[in-house]
SEZAZA-83555 format. One line per field, with one value per residue (C-alpha): residue number from 1; x, y, z; residue in one letter. Coordinates in Angstrom, 1 decimal. Example, Ala and Ser with C-alpha at 12.3 -4.5 7.8 and 13.67 -1.06 7.14 Angstrom:
// SEZAZA-83555
k c(1|2) $
px c(12.3|13.7) $
py c(-4.5|-1.1) $
pz c(7.8|7.1) $
r c(A|S) $
//
This chain:
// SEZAZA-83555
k c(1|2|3|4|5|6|7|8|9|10|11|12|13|14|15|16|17|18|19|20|21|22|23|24|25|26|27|28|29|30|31|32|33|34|35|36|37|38|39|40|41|42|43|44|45|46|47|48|49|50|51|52|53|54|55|56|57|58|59|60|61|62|63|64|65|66|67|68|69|70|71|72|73|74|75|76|77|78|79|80|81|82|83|84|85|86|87|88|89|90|91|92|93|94|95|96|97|98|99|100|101|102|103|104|105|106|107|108|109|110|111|112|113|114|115|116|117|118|119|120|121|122|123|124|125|126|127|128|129|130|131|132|133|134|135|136|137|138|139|140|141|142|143|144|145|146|147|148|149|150|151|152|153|154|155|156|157|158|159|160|161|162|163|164|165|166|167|168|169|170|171|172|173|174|175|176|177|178|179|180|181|182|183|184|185|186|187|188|189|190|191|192|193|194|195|196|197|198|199|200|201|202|203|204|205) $
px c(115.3|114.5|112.5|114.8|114.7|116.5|117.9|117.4|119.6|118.9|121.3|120.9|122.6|124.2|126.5|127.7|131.5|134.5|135.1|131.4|130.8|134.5|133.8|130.4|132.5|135.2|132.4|130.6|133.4|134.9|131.5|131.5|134.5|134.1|133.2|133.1|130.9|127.3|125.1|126.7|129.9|131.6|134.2|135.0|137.6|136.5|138.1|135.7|133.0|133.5|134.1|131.0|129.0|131.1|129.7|126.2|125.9|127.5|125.3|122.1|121.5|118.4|118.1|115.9|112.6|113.9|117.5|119.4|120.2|124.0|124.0|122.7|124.6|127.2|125.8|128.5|128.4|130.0|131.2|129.4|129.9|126.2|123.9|124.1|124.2|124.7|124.4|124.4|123.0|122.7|120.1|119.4|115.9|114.0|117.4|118.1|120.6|119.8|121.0|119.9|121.8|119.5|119.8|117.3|114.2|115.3|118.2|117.2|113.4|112.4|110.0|109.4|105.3|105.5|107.5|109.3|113.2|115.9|117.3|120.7|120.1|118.5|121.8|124.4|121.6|121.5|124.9|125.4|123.3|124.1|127.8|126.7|124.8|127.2|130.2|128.4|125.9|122.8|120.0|117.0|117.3|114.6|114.2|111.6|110.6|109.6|105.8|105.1|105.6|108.9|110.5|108.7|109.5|111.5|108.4|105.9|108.2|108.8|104.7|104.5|104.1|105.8|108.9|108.9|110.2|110.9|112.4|114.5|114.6|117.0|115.7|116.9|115.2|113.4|111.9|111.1|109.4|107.1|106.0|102.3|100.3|103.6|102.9|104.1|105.8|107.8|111.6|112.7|116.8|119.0|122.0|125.1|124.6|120.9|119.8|116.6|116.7|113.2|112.8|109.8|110.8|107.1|108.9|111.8|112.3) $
py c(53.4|56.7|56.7|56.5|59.0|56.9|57.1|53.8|52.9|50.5|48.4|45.9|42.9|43.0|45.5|43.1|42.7|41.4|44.8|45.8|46.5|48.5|50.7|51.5|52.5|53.8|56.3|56.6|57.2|59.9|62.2|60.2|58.2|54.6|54.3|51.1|48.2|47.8|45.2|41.4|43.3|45.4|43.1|42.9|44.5|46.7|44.0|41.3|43.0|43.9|40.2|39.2|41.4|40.8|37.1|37.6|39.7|37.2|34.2|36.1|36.3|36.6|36.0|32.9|33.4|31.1|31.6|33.8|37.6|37.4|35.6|38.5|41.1|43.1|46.5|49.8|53.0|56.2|59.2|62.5|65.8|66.7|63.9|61.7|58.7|57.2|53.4|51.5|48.2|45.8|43.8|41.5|40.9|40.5|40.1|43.2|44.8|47.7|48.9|51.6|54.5|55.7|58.9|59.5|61.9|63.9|65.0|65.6|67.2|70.7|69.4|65.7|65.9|68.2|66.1|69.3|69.1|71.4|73.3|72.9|69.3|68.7|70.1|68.0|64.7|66.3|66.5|62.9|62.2|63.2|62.5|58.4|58.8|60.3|57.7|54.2|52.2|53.6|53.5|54.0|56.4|56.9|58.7|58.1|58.5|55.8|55.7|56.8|52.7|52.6|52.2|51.8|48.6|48.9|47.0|49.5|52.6|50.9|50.7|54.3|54.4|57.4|56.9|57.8|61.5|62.6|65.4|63.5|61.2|60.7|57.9|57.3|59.4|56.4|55.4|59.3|59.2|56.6|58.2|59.5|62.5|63.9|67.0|70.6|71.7|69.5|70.5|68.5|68.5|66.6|65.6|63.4|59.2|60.4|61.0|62.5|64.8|65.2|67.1|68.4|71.6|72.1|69.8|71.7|74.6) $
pz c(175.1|172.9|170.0|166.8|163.7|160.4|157.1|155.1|152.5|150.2|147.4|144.7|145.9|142.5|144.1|146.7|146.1|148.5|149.9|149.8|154.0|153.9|151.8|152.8|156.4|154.6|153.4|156.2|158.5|156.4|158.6|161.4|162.6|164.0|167.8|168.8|168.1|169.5|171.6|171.2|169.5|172.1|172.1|168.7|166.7|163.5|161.1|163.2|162.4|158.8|157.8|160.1|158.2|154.7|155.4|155.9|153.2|151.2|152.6|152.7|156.5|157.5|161.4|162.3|164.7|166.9|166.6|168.7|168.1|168.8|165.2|163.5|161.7|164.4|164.6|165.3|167.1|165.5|167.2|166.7|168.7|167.4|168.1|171.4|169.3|165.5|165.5|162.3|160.8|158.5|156.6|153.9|152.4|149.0|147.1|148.3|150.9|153.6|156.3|158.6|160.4|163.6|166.1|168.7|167.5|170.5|168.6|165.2|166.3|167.6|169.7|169.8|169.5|166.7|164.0|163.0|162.2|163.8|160.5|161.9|162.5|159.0|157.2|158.7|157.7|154.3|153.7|155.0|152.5|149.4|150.5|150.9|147.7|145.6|146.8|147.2|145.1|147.0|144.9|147.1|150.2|152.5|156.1|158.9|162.3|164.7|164.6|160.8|159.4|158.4|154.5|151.8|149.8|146.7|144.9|146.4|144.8|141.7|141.6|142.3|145.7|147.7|149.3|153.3|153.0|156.9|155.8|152.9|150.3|147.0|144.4|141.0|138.4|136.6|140.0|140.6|137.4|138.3|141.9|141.7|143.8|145.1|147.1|144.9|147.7|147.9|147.1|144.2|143.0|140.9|141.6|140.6|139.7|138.1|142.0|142.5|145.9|147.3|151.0|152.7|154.0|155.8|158.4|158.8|160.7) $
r c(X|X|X|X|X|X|X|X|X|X|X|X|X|X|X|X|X|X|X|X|X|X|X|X|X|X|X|X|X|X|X|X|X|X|X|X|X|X|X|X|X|X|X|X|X|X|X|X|X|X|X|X|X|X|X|X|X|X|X|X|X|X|X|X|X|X|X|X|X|X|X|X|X|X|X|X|X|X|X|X|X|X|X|X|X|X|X|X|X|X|X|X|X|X|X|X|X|X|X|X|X|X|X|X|X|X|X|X|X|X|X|X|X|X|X|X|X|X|X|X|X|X|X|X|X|X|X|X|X|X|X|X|X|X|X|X|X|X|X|X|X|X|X|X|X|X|X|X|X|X|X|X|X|X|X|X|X|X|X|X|X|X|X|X|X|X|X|X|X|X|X|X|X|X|X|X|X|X|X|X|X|X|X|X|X|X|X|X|X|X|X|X|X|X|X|X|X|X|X|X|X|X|X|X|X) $
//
């Protein structure tokens, strides 16, 4: 298995409504159309797996230690003609949702040992994200490779901690605001729903 580059989304559960996980896909599909489903849910249908997920939202799911991974949330693959593969997930935690879309670093990276994006590569994630950000209730967008630790929490950024900017990150301005000992070369834009766009282009080239 390839190590995974990701963009982690994250919503106030506030947001949750009946047609919450469709129109996340709606949106998401619009760039990359539905493949099939992943792991325990090859076999389901699309509609399966939106209700499955619709459910655990709903519930708050959070798998058991003990209990067994085909009742977690049904993760899907999405077809690209770019990257060899787009899987996306679900989560619940911390009155919280997330979910996480992942493509292997061997995709996205020049050269896997030197943490350095492929510019082409970087624009298509770019657009992605600012698409997902301007259309769904996104308020905390964070990107990371596999070995650098992962997401900052929500608590943490609130604090002022940075958010995990590998190469991109959009918060709300109010969190933004609150972020100490950014980097200055860091590129900093605003865009639509008071989204704060923040990419370090020294990992881009």
């Amino acid at each position: 298995m390839p190590s995974y580059f990701s963009i982690e989304f994250s919503f106030p559960y506030h947001a949750l409504n009946n047609t919450f996980v469709r129109d996340f896909y709606s949106s998401l599909f619009s760039k990359y159309p539905y493949k099939s489903g992943y792991w325990n849910s090859e076999s389901n249908t699309l509609d399966e797996i939106i209700t499955w997920n619709q459910k655990h939202l709903e519930n708050k799911f959070i798998l058991g230690y003990n209990e067994h991974v085909s009742n977690n949330y049904k993760q899907i693959l999405l077809t690209s003609y770019t990257f060899s593969e787009i899987r996306h997930y679900w989560n619940y935690r911390r009155n919280e949702i997330s979910c996480s879309l992942i493509i292997p670093e061997f995709d996205v990276l020049a050269e896997v040992d030197t943490w350095k994006f492929k510019a082409s590569m970087f624009q298509q994630i770019e657009d992605l994200c600012r698409h997902l950000w301007e259309v769904s209730p996104i308020y905390i967008l964070q990107s990371c490779l596999e070995m650098d630790g992962g997401p900052i929490s929500t608590n943490k950024l609130k604090a002022g901690a940075q958010p995990s900017i590998n190469p991109i990150s959009i918060l709300k301005q109010d969190t933004f605001e609150k972020i100490k000992g950014l980097k200055k070369s860091l590129e900093v834009t605003k865009i639509t729903r008071q989204g704060i766009m923040i990419v370090d282009k020294e990992l881009i080239e």
